[in-house]
N, C-alpha and C positions, 0 to 999 in steps of 0.2 A: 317874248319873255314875259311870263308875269311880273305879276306889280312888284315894282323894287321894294323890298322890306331893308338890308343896309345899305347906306351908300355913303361914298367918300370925297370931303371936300377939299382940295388941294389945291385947285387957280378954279374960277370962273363958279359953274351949278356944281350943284354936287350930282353923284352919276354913282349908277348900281354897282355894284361889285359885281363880278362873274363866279359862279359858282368856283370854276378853277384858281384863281385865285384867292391866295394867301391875305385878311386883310392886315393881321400884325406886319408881313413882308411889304405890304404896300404903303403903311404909313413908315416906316423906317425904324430906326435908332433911336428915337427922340429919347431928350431926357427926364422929360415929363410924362405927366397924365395924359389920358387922351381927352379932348373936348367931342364934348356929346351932346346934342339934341337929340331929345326924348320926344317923339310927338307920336300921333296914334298908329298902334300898327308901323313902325317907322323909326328907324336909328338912326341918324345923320354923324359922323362920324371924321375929327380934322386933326392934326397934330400944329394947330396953330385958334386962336379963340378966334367966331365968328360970330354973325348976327344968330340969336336965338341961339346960341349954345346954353345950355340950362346945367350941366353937371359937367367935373374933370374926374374921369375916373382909371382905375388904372386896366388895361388892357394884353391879357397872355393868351398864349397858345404853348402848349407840350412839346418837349425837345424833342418830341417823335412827332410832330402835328405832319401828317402826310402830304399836305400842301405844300410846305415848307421843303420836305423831300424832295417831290415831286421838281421845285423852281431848281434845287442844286444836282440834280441829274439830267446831264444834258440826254436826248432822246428817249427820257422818260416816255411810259407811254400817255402823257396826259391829254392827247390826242380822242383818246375814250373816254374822259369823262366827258359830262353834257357840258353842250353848249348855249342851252336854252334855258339854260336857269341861272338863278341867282343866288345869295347866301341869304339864310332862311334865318328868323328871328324867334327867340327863346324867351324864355323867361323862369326862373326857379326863385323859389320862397324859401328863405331862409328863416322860419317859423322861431320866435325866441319865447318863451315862455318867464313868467315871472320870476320864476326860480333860476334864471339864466341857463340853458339846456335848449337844445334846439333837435329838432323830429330833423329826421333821416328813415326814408321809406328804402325796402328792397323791391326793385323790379322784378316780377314774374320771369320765371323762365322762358317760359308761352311768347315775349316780344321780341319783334325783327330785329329792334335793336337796344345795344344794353342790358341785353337782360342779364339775372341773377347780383346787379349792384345795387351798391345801397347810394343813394344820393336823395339830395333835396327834393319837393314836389315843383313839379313846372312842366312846360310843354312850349307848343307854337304859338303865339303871338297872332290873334286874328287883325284880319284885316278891319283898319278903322278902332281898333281894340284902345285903351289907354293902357299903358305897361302895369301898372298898379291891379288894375282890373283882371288884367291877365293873367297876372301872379296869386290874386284869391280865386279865381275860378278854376285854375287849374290844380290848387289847395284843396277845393272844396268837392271838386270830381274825383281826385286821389284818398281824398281823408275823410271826407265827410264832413270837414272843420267847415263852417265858415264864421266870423269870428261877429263879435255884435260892434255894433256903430259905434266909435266913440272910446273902444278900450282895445283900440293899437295906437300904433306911430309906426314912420315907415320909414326907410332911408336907402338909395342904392349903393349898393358897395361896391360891387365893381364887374366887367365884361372879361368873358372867357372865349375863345374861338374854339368850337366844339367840331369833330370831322366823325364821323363812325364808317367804317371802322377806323378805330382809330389811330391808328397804325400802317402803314404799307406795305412793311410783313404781313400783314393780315389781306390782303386784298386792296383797289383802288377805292377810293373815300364813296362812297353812295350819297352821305348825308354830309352838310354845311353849316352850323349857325352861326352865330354870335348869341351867347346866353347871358342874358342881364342878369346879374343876384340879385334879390334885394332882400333887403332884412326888416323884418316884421316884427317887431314885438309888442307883444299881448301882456296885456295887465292881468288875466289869468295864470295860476297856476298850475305846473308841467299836471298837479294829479286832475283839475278841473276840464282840463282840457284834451288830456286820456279818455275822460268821463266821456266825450261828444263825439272820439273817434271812431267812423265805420268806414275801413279801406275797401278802395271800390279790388273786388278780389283779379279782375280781369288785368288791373293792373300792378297791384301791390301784393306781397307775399307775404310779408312781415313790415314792421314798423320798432323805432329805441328812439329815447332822447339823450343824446350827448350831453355832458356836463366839460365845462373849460379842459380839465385836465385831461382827458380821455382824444377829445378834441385835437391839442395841440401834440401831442404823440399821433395822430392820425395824419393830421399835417403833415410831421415832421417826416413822413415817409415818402421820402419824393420820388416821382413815378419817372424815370430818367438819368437821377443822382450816380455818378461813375461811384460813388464809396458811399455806403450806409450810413445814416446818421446814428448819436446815440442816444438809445430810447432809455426813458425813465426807468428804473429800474422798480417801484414801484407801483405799477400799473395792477389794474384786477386783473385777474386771469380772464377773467368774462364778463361780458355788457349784457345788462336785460335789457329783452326786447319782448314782442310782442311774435306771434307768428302765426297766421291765418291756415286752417288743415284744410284739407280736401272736402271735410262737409262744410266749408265756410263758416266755423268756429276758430275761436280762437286761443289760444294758449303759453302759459309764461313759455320762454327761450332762452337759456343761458348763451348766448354768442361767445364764442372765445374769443379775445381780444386780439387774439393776434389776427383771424380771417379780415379784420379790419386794419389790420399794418400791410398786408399784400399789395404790391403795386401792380401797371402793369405787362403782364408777360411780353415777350415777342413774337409767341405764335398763337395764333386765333385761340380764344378759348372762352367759358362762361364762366370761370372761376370766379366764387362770390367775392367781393374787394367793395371796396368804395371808389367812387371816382375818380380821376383824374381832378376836373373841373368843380368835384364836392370840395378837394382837399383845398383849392386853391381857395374858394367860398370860405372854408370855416379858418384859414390862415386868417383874411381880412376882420370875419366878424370877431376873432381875435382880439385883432388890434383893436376893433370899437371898441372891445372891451377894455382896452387899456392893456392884453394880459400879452405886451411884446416878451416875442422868445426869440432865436439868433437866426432862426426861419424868417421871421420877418424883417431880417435887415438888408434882404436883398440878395441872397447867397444864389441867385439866379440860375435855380436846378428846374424852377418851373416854366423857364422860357432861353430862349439864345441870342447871343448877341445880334443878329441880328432885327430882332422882336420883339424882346423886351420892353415891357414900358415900367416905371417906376411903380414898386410895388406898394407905397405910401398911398391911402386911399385922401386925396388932398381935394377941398372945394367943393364936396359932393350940396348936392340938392339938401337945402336946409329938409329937418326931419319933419315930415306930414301928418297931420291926426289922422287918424282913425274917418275914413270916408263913415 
């Protein structure tokens, strides 16, 4: 197996996850946060505080997470997925801009996986990496941002367990991670910081910055939820964005607001939506913001009872300057 990137401490070392399982299923029901060490390249991972736990944060997977399937079907066939891997470590920037408004990129059609969503910038977690590091260079290969020394602050918000597909309607899971958020924000302005952006086009297809209220109606649509929530009634018909053409120009975009309330489907498809794992991101930086809505009191549509962790981002890592 390669080098363990999560692993989980329960009695004695702590020891890799397998890529087949579940990690929400394997730390339980707890009523808490989960305790996290942060080290490089590296998530250590307990439902009790240990040496060198550095943050509690809160930890979900989707009421469709395939892994989770996979443990409640007996003779599933999870016999096929691999045996030689482990769950692979993420990281996404939650970019906040002075004006409060946070970048949300679309994925190219053109990628193996996720394509056509809009979600945060992030990727894999290099070996040896520091999660921080991670999070602006995987920024700065998406967007072209990289931001100047000394005008951020950082803070992580909280772990999402990522499978693609992501669903088991869809096929058996290929992909694994655990995705760290973490929330960035810049003492720049959403327009100065337009000014600096060139999506790298291989990966990005368009680009918008969310503002709070557009945000918490994207939330509130949870990908899961047996009964629809009910959306603001006045919401804009469309969100500007940004959206990169075929000659690698670019061009205003009215988005209709609704392609960003789509949750999602149960049969494979590339339907453009936002994440899963986005919506559960900008529910927390929500709360940073103070701007609690009835989403964030726990109505537990973005996880199941048996994986849920407390959706309260509680004891996180005091907030860091600007490396």
């Amino acid at each position: 197996m390669a080098a363990a990137r999560v692993l989980l401490l329960r009695s004695g070392r702590p020891k890799p996850v397998s890529f087949s399982q579940s990690v929400c299923g394997l730390l339980g029901a707890g009523p808490g946060p989960t305790h996290c060490g942060l080290k490089r390249g590296q998530l250590v991972l307990s439902d009790r505080p240990f040496p060198g736990a550095s943050a509690r944060l809160p930890l979900q997977r989707p009421p469709f997470c395939p892994f989770a399937a996979l443990d409640q079907q007996p003779g599933a066939p999870g016999a096929e997925l691999p045996t030689n891997r482990g769950v692979d470590l993420g990281v996404a920037v939650i970019l906040q801009s002075r004006d409060q408004t946070v970048l949300l990129t679309r994925r190219t059609r053109t990628l193996n996986v996720s394509p056509n969503l809009w979600v945060s910038p992030g990727g894999h977690v290099e070996l040896d990496e520091e999660l921080l590091d991670g999070g602006l260079r995987e920024l700065w290969e998406e967007s072209g941002l990289q931001l100047p020394r000394g005008q951020f602050s950082w803070v992580p918000l909280g772990l999402w367990e990522s499978a693609y597909p992501p669903r088991l309607s869809w096929g058996l899971p290929r992909y694994h991670h655990i995705i760290l958020y973490l929330l960035v924000i810049s003492q720049e302005s959403q327009q100065q910081l337009q000014a600096r952006i060139q999506p790298n086009p291989g990966e990005v297809s368009a680009f918008m910055w969310l503002g709070p209220d557009v945000a918490a109606a994207v939330a509130a649509t949870e990908d899961g939820a047996e009964t629809p929530r009910h959306l603001p009634q006045d919401l804009p018909p469309s969100v500007p964005a940004v959206e990169l053409g075929e000659d690698g120009g670019a061009r205003p975009l009215a988005l209709p607001t609704s392609t960003l309330l789509r949750t999602t489907p149960a049969a494979a498809d590339s339907q453009e939506r936002v994440s899963t794992g986005t919506k559960f991101a900008l529910r927390l930086w929500l709360q940073h913001l103070g701007r609690v809505t009835p989403l964030s009191r726990g109505s537990g549509a973005h996880s199941d009872p048996g994986s849920a962790k407390e959706e309260q981002n509680v004891d996180p890592l005091p907030a860091g300057p600007g490396i």
